[in-house]
C-alpha positions, 0 to 999 in steps of 0.5 A, a space after each residue: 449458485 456460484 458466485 462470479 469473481 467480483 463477489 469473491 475478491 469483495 469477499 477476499 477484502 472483507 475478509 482482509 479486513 477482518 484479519 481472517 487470511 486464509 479464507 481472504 487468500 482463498 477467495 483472491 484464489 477463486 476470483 484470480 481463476 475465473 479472470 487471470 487478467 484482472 490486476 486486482 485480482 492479481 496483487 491481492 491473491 499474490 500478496 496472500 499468497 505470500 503471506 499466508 503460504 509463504 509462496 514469496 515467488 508467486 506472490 512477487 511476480 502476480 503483484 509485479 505483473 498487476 503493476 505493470 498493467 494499472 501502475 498508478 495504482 498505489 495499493 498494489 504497490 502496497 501489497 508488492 512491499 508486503 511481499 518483499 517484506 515477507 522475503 526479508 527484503 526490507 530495502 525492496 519494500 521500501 522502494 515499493 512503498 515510496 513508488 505507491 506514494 508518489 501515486 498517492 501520498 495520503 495513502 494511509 496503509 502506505 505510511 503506517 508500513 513506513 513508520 512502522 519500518 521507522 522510515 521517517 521524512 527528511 528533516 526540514 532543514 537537513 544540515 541540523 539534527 532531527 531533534 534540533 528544536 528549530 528542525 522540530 518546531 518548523 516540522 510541526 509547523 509545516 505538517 499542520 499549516 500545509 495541508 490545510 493551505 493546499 486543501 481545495 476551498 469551496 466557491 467564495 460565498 458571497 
């Protein structure tokens, strides 16, 4: 029985998961063949592509091309900053990872790129040093209350 291209990309991310990228790449290959239109497809078997085989030109045209049909779609930005990051092009990954955000900011995967690229949020106050304890202090005030106040509450019990 031949497997269709939705159960091969389920595989490829499995695999993903699992550290395991060349069969990942090879799974995104199959499912990319049966459906070249599909931009899922498109990121995920150019970012393995390019990691795995070092096709860095591939992997930056599928990943661009499945941005330009779904560019709302913060992972595909993701797998784009991982190519570039493959090319040693560290100031297009960037770029590539803060656009993902901006569609997604509590993208986990897209902010642990950033901070292992060392790229950190703008101080609060931006004319004191980061290690200021006034700048700290506010920051960690702020990344703890903030996110809090702006979760959705339930219906008012009553």
């Amino acid at each position: 029985m031949t497997e269709g291209p939705q159960e091969l990309f389920k595989e490829g991310l499995s695999l993903l998961r699992r550290g395991d990228l060349e069969e990942a790449a090879k799974a995104f290959e199959k499912a990319y063949g049966h459906d070249r239109d599909n931009p899922a497809y498109m990121s995920y078997y150019g970012m393995c592509a390019a990691l795995k085989w070092g096709k860095i030109g591939l992997g930056l045209e599928l990943c661009t091309k499945a941005i330009k049909k779904e560019f709302f779609k913060a992972e595909y930005y993701l797998n784009l900053g991982k190519v570039y990051l493959a090319a040693d092009n560290k100031k297009g990954a960037i770029t590539a990872f803060k656009k993902g955000l901006r569609f997604d900011p509590d993208n986990e995967d897209i902010n642990e790129m950033m901070i292992q690229l060392g790229i950190r949020k703008r101080p609060i106050i931006p004319f004191l040093k980061r290690s200021n304890p006034l700048n700290k202090y506010l920051g960690i005030f702020f990344r703890r209350t903030l996110p809090n106040l702006l979760r959705k509450k339930g219906p008012p019990k009553g």
